[in-house]
PDB file of N, CA, C, O and CB in Angstrom:
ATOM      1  N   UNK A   1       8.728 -19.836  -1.015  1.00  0.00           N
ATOM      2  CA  UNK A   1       9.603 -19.047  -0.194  1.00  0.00           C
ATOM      3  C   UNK A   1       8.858 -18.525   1.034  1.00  0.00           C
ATOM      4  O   UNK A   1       9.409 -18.598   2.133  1.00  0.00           O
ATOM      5  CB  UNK A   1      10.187 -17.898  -1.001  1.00  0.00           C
ATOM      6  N   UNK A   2       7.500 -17.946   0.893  1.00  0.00           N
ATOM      7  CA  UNK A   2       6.905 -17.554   1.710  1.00  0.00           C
ATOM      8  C   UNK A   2       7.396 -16.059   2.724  1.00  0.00           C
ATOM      9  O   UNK A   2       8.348 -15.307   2.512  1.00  0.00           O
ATOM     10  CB  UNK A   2       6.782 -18.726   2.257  1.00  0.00           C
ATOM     11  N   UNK A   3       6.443 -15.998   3.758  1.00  0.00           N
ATOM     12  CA  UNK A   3       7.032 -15.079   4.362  1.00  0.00           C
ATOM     13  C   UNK A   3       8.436 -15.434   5.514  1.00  0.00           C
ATOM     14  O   UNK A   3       8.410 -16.510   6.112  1.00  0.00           O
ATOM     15  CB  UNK A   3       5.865 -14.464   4.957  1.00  0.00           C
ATOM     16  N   UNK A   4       9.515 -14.536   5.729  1.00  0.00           N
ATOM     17  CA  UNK A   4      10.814 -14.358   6.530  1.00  0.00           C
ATOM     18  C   UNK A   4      10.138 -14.439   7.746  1.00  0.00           C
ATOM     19  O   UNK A   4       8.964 -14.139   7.962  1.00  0.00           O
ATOM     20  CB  UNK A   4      11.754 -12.978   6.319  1.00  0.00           C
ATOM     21  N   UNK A   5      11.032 -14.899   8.577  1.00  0.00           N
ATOM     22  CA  UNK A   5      11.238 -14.952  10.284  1.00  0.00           C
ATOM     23  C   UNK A   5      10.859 -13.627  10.062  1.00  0.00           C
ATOM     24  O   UNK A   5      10.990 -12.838   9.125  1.00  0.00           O
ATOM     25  CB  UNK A   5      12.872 -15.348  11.226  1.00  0.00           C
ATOM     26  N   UNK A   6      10.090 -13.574  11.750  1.00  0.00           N
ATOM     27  CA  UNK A   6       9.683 -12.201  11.726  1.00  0.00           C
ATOM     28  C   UNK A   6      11.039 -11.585  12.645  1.00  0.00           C
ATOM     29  O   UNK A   6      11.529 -11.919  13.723  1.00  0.00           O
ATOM     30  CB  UNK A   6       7.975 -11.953  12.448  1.00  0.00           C
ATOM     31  N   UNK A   7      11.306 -10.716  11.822  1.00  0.00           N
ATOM     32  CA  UNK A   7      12.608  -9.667  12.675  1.00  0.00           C
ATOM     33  C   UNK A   7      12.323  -8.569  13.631  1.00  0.00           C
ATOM     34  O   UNK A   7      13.090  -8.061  14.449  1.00  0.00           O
ATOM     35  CB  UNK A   7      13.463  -8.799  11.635  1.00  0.00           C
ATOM     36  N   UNK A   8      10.959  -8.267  13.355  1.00  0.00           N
ATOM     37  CA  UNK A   8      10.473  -7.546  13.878  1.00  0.00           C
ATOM     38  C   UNK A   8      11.005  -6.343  13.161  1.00  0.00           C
ATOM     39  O   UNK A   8      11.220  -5.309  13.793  1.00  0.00           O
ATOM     40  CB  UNK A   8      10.578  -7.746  15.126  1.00  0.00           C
ATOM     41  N   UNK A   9      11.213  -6.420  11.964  1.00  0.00           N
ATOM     42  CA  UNK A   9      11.240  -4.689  10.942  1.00  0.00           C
ATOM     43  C   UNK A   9      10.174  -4.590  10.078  1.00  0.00           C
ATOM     44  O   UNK A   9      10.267  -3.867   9.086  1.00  0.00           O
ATOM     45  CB  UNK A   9      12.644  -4.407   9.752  1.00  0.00           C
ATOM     46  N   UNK A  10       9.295  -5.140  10.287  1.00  0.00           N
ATOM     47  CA  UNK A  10       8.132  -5.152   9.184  1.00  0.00           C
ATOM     48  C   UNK A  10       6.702  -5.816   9.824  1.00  0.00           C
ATOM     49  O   UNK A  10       6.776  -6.772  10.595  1.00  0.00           O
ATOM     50  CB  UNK A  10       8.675  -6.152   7.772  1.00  0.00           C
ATOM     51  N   UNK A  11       5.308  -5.185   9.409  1.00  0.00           N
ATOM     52  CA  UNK A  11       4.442  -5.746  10.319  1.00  0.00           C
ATOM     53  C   UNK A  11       3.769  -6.086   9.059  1.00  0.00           C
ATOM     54  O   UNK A  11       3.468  -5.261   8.197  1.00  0.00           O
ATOM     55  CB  UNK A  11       3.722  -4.888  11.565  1.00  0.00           C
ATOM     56  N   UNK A  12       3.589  -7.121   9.014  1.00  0.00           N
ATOM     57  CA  UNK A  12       2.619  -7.724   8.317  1.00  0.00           C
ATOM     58  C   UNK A  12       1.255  -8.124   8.005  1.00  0.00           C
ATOM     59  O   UNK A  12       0.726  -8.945   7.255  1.00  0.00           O
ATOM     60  CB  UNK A  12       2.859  -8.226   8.343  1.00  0.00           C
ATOM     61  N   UNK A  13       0.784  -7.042   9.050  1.00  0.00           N
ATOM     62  CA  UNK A  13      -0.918  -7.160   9.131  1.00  0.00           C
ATOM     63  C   UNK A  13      -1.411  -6.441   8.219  1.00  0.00           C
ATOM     64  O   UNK A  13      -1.136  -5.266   7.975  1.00  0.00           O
ATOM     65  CB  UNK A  13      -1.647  -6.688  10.416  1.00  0.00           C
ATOM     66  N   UNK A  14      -2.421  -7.374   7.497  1.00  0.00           N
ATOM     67  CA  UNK A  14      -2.980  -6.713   6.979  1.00  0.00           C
ATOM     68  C   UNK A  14      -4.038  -4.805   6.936  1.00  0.00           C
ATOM     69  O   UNK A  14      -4.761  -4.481   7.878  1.00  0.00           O
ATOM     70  CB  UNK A  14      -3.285  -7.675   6.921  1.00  0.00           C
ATOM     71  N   UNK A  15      -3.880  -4.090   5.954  1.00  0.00           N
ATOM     72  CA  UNK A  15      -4.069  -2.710   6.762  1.00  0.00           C
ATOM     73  C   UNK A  15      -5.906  -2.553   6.226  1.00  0.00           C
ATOM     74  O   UNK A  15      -6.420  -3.297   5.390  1.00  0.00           O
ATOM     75  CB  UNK A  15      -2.677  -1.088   6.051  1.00  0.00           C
ATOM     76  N   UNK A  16      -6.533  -1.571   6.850  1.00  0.00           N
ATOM     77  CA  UNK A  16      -8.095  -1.249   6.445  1.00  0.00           C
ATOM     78  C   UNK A  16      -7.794  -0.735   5.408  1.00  0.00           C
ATOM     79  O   UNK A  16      -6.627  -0.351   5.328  1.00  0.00           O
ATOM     80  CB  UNK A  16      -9.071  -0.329   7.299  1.00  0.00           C
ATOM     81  N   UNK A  17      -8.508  -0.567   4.471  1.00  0.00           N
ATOM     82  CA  UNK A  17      -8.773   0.179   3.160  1.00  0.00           C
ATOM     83  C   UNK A  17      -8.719   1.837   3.181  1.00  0.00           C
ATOM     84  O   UNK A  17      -8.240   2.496   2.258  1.00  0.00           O
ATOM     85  CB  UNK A  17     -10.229  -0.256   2.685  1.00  0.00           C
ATOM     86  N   UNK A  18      -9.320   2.430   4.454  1.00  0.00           N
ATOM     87  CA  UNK A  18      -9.236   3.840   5.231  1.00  0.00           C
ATOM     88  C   UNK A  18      -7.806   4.098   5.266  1.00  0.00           C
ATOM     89  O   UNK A  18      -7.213   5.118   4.917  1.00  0.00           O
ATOM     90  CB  UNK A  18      -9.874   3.856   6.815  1.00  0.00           C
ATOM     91  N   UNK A  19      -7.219   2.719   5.871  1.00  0.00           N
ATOM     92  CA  UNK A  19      -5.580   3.491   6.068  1.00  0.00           C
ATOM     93  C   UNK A  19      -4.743   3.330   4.579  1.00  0.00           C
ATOM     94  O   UNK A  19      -3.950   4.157   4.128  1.00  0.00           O
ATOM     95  CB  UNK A  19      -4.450   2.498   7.516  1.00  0.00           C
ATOM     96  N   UNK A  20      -5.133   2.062   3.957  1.00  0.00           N
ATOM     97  CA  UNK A  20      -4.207   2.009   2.303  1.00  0.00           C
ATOM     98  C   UNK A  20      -4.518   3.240   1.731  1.00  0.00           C
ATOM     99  O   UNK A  20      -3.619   3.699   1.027  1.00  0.00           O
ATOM    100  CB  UNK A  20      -4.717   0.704   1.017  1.00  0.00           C
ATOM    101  N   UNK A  21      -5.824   4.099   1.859  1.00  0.00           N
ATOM    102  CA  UNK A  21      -6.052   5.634   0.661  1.00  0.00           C
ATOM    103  C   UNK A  21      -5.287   6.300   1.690  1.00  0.00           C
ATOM    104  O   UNK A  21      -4.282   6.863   1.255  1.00  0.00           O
ATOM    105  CB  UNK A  21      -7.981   6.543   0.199  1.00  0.00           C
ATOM    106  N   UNK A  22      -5.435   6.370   2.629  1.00  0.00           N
ATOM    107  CA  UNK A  22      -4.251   7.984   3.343  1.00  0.00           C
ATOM    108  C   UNK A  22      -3.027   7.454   3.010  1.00  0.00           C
ATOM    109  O   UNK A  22      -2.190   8.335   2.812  1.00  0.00           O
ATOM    110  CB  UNK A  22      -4.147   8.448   5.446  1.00  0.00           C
ATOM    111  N   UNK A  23      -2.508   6.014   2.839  1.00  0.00           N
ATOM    112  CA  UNK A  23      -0.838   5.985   2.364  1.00  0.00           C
ATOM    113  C   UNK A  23      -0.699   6.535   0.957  1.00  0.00           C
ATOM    114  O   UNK A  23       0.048   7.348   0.413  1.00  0.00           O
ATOM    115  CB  UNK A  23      -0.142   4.340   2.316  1.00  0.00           C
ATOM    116  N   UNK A  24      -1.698   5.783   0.593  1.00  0.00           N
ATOM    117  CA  UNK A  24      -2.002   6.125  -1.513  1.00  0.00           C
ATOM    118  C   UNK A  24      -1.912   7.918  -1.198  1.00  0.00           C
ATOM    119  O   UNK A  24      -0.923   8.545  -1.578  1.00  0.00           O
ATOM    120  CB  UNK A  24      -4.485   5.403  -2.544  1.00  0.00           C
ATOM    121  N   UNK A  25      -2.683   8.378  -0.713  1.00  0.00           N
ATOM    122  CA  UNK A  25      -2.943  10.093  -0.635  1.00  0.00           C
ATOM    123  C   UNK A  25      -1.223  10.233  -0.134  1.00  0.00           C
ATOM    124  O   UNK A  25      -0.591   9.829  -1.110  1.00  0.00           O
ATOM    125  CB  UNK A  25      -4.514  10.836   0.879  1.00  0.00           C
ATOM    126  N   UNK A  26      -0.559  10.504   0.609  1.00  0.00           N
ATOM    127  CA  UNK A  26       0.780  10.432   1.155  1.00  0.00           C
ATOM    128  C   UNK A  26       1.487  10.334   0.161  1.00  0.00           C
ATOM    129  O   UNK A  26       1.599  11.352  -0.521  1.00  0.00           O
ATOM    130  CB  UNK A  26       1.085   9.444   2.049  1.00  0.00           C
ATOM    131  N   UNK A  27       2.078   9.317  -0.195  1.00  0.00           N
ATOM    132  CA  UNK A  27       2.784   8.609  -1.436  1.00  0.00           C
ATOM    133  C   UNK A  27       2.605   9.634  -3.167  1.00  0.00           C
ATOM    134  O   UNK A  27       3.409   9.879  -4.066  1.00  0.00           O
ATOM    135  CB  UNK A  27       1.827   6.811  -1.553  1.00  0.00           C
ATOM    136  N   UNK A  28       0.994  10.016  -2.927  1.00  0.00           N
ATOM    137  CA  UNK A  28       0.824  10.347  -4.134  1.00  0.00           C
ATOM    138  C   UNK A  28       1.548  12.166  -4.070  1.00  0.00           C
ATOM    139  O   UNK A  28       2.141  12.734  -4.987  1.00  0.00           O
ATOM    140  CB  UNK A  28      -0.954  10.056  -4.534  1.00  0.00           C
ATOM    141  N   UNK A  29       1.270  12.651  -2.851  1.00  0.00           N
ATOM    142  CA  UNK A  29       1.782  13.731  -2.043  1.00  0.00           C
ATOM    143  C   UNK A  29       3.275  13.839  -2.918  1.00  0.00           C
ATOM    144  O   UNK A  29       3.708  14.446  -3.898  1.00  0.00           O
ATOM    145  CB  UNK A  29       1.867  13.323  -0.202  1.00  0.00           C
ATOM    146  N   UNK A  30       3.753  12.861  -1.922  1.00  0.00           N
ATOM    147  CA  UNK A  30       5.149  13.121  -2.022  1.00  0.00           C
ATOM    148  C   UNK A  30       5.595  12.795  -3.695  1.00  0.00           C
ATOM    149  O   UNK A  30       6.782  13.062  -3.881  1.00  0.00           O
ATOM    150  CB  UNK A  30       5.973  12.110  -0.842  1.00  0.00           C
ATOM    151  N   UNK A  31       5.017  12.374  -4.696  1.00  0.00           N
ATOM    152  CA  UNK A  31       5.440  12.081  -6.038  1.00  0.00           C
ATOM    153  C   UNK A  31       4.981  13.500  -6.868  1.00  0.00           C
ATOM    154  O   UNK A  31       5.482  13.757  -7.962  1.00  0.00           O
ATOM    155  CB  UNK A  31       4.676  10.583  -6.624  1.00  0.00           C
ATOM    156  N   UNK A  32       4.102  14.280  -6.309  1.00  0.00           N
ATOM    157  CA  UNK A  32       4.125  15.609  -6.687  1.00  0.00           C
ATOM    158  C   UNK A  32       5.255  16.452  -6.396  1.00  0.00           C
ATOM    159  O   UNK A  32       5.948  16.953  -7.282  1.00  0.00           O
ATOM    160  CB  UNK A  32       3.115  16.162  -6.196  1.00  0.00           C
ATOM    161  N   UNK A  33       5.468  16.630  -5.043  1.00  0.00           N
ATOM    162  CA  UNK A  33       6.171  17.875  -4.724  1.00  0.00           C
ATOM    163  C   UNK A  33       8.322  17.103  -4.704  1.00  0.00           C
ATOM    164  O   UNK A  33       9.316  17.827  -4.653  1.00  0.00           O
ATOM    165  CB  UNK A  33       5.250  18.607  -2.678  1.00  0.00           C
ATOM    166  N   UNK A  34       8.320  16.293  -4.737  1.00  0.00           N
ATOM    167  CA  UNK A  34       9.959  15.581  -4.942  1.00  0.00           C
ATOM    168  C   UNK A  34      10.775  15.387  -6.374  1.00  0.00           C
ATOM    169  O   UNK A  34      10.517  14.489  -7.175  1.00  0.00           O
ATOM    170  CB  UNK A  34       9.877  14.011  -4.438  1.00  0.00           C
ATOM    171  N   UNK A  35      11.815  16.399  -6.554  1.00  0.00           N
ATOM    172  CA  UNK A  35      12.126  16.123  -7.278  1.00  0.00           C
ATOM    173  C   UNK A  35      13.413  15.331  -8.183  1.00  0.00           C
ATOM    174  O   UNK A  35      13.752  15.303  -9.366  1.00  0.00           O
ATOM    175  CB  UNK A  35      11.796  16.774  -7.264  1.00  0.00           C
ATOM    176  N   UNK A  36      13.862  14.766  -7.001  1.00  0.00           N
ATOM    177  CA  UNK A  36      14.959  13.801  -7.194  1.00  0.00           C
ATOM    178  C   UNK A  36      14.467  12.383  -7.582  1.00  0.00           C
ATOM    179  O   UNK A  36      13.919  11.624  -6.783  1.00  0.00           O
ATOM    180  CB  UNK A  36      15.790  13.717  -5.911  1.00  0.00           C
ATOM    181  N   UNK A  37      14.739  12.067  -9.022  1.00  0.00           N
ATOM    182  CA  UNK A  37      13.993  11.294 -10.210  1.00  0.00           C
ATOM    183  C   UNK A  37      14.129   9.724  -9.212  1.00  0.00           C
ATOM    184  O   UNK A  37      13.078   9.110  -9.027  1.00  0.00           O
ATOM    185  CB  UNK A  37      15.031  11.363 -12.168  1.00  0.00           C
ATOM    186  N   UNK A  38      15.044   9.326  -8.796  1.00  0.00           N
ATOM    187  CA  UNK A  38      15.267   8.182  -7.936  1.00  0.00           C
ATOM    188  C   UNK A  38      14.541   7.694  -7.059  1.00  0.00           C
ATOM    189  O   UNK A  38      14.376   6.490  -6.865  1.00  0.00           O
ATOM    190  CB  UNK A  38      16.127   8.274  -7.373  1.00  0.00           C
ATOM    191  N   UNK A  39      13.889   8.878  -6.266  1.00  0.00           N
ATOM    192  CA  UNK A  39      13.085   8.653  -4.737  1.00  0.00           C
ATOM    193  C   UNK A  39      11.481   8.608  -5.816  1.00  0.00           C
ATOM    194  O   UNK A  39      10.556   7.831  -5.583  1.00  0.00           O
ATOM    195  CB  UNK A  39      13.314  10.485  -3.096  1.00  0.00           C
ATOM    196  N   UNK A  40      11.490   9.394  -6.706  1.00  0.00           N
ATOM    197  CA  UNK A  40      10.156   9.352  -7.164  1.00  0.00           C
ATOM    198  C   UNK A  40       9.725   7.718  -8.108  1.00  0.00           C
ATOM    199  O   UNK A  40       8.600   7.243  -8.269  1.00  0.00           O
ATOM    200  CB  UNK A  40      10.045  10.830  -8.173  1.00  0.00           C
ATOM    201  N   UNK A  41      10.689   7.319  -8.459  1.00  0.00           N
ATOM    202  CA  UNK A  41      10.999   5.790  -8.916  1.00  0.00           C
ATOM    203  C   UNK A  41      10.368   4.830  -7.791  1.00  0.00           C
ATOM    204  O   UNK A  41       9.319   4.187  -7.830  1.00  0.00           O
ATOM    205  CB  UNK A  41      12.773   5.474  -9.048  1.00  0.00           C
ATOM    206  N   UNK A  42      11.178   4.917  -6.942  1.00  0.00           N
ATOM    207  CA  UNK A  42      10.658   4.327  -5.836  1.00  0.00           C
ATOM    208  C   UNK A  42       9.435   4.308  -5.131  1.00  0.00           C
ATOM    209  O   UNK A  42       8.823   3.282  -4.835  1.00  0.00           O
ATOM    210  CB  UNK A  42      11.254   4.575  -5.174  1.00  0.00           C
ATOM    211  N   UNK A  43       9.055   5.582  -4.842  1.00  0.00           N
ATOM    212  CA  UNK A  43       7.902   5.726  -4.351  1.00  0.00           C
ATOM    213  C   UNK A  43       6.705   5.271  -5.468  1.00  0.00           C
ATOM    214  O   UNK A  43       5.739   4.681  -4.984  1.00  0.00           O
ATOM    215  CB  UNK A  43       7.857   7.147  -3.873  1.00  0.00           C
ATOM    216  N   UNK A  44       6.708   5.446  -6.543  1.00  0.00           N
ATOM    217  CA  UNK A  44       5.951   4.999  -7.456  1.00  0.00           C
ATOM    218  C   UNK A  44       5.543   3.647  -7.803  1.00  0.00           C
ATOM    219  O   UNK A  44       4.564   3.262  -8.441  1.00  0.00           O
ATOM    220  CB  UNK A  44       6.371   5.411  -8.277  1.00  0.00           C
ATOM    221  N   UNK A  45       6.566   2.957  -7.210  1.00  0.00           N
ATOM    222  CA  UNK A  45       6.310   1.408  -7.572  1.00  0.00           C
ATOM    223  C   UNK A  45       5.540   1.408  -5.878  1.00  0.00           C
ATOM    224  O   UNK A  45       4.697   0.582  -5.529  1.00  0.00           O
ATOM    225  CB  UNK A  45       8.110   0.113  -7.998  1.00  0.00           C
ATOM    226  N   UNK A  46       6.017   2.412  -5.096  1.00  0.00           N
ATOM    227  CA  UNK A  46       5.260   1.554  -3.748  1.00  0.00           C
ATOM    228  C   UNK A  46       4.014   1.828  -3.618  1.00  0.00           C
ATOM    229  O   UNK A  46       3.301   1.301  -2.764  1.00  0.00           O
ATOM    230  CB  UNK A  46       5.785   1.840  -2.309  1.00  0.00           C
ATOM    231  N   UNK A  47       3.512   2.932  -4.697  1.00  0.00           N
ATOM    232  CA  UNK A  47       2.258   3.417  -4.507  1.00  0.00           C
ATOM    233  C   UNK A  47       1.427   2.543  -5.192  1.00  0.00           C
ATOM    234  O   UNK A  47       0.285   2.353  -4.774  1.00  0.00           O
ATOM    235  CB  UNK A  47       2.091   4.757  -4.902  1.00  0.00           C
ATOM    236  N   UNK A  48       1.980   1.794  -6.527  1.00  0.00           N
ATOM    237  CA  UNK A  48       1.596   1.048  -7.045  1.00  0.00           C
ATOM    238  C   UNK A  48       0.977  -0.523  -6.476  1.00  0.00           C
ATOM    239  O   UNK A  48      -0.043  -1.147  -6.769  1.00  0.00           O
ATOM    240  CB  UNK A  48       2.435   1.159  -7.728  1.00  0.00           C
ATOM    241  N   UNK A  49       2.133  -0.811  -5.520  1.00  0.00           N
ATOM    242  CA  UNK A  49       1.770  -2.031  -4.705  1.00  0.00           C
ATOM    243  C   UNK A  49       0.666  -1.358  -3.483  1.00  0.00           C
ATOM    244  O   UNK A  49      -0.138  -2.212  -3.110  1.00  0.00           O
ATOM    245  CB  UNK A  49       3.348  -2.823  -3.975  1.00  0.00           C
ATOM    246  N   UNK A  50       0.533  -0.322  -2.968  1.00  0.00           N
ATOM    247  CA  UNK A  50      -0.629  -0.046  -1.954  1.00  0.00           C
ATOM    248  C   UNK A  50      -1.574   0.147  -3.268  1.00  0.00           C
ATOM    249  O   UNK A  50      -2.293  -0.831  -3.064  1.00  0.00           O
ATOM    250  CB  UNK A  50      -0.453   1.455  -0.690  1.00  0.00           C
ATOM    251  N   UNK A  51      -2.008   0.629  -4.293  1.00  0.00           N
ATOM    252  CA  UNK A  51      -3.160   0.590  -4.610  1.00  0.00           C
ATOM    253  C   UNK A  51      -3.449  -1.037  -5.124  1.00  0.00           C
ATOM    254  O   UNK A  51      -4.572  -1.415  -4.792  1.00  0.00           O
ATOM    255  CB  UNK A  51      -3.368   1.739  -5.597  1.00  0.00           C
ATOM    256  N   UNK A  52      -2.899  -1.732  -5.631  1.00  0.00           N
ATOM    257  CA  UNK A  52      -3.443  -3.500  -5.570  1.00  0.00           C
ATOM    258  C   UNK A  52      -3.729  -4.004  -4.002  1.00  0.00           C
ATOM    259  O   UNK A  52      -4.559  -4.867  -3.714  1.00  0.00           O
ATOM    260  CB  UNK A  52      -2.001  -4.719  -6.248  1.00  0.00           C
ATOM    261  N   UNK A  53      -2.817  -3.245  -2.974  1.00  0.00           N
ATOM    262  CA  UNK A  53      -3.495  -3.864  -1.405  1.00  0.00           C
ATOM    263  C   UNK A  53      -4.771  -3.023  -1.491  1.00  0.00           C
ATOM    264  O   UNK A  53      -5.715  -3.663  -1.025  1.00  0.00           O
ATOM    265  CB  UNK A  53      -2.453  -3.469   0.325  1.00  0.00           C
ATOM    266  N   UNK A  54      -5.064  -2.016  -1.853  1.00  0.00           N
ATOM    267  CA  UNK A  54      -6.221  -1.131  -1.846  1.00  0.00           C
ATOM    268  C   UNK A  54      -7.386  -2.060  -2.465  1.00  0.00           C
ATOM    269  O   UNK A  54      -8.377  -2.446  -1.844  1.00  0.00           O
ATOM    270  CB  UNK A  54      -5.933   0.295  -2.735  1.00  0.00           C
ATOM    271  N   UNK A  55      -7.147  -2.277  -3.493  1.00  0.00           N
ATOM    272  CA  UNK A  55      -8.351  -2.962  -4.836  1.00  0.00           C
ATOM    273  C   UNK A  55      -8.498  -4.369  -4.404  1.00  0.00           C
ATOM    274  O   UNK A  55      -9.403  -5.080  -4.841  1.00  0.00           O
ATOM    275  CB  UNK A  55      -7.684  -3.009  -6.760  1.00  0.00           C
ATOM    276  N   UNK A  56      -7.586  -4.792  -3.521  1.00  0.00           N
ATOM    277  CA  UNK A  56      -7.717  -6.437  -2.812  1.00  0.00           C
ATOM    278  C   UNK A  56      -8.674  -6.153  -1.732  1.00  0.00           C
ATOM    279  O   UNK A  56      -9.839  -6.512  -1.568  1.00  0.00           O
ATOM    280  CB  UNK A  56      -6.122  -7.212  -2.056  1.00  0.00           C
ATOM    281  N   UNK A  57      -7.980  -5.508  -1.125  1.00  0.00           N
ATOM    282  CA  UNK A  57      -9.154  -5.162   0.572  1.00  0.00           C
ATOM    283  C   UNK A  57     -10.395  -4.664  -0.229  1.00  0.00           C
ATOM    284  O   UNK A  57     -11.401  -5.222   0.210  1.00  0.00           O
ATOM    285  CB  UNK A  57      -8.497  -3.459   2.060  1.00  0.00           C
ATOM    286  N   UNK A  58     -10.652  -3.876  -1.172  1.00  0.00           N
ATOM    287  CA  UNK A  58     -11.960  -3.105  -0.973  1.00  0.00           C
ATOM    288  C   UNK A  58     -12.489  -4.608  -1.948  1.00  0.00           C
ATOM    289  O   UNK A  58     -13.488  -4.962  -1.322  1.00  0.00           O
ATOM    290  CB  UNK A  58     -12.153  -1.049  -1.717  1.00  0.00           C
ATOM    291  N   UNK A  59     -12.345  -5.403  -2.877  1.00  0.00           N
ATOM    292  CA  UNK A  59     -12.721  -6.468  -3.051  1.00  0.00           C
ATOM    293  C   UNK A  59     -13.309  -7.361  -2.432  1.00  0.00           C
ATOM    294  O   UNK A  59     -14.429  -7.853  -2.574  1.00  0.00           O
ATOM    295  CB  UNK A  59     -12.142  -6.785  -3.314  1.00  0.00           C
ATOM    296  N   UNK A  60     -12.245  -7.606  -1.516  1.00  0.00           N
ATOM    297  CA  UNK A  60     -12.794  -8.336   0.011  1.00  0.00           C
ATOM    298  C   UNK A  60     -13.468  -8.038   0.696  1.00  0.00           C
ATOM    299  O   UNK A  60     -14.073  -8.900   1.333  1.00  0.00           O
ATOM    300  CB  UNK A  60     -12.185  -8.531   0.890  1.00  0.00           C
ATOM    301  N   UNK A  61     -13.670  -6.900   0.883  1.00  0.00           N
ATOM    302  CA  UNK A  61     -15.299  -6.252   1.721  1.00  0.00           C
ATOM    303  C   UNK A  61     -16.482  -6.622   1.060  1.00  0.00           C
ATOM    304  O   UNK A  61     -17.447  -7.283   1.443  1.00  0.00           O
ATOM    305  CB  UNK A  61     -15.516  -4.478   1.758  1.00  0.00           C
ATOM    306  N   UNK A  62     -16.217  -6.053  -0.041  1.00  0.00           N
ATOM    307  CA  UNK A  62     -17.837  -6.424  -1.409  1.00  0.00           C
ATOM    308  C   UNK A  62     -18.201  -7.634  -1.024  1.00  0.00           C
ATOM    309  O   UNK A  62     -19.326  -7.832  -0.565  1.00  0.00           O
ATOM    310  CB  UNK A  62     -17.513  -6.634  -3.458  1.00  0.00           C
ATOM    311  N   UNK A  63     -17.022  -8.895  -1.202  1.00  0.00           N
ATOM    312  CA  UNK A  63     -17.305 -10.245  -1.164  1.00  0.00           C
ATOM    313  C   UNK A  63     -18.060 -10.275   0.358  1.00  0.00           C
ATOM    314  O   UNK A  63     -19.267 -10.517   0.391  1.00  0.00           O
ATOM    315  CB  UNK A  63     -15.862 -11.230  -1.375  1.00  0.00           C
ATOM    316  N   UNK A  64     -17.347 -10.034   1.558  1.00  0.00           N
ATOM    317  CA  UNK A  64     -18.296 -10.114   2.843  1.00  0.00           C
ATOM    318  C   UNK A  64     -19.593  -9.366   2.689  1.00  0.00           C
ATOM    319  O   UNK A  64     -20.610  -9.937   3.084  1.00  0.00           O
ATOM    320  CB  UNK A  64     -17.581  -9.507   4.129  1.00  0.00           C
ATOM    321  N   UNK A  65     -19.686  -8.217   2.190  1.00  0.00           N
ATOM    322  CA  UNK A  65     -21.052  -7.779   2.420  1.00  0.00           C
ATOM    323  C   UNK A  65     -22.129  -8.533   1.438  1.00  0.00           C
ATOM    324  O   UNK A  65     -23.288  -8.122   1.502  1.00  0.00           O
ATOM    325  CB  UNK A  65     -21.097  -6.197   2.205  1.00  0.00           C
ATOM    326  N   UNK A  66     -21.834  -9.601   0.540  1.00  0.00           N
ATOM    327  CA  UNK A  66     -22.409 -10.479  -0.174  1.00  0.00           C
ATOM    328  C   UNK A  66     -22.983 -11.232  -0.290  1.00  0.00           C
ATOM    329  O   UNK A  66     -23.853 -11.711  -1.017  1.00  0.00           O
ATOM    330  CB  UNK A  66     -22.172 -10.771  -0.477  1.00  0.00           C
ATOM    331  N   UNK A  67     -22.107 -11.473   1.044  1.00  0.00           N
ATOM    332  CA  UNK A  67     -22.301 -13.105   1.733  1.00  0.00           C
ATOM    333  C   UNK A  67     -23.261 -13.666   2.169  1.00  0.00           C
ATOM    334  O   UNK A  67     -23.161 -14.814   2.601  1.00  0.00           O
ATOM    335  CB  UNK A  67     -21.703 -13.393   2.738  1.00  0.00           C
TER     336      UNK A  67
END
């Protein structure tokens, strides 16, 4: 399937590891203080997918500094 025509609603670059922990920190923010069970559903699975982009990028650094 791959990735969609770009519509230009979504950027697909990959992000630094600096910026995936301030979303993770954010995300984790907002799953503390929200208490409408729905939005916290949500946000939880997205925090979930930034910490695997997190553990991929900081992976990928190790491997370059290896090299």
């Amino acid at each position: 399937m791959g990735i969609p025509l770009d519509d230009g609603l979504f950027d697909y670059t990959e992000a630094e590891p600096e910026e995936l922990c301030d979303q993770c920190s954010a995300l984790n923010f907002a799953l503390l203080t929200l208490h409408d069970k729905r939005i916290k559903e949500i946000l939880a699975f997205v925090l979930c997918e930034r910490f695997e982009m997190l553990r991929c990028a900081l992976y990928a650094s190790s491997e370059e500094f290896a090299a």
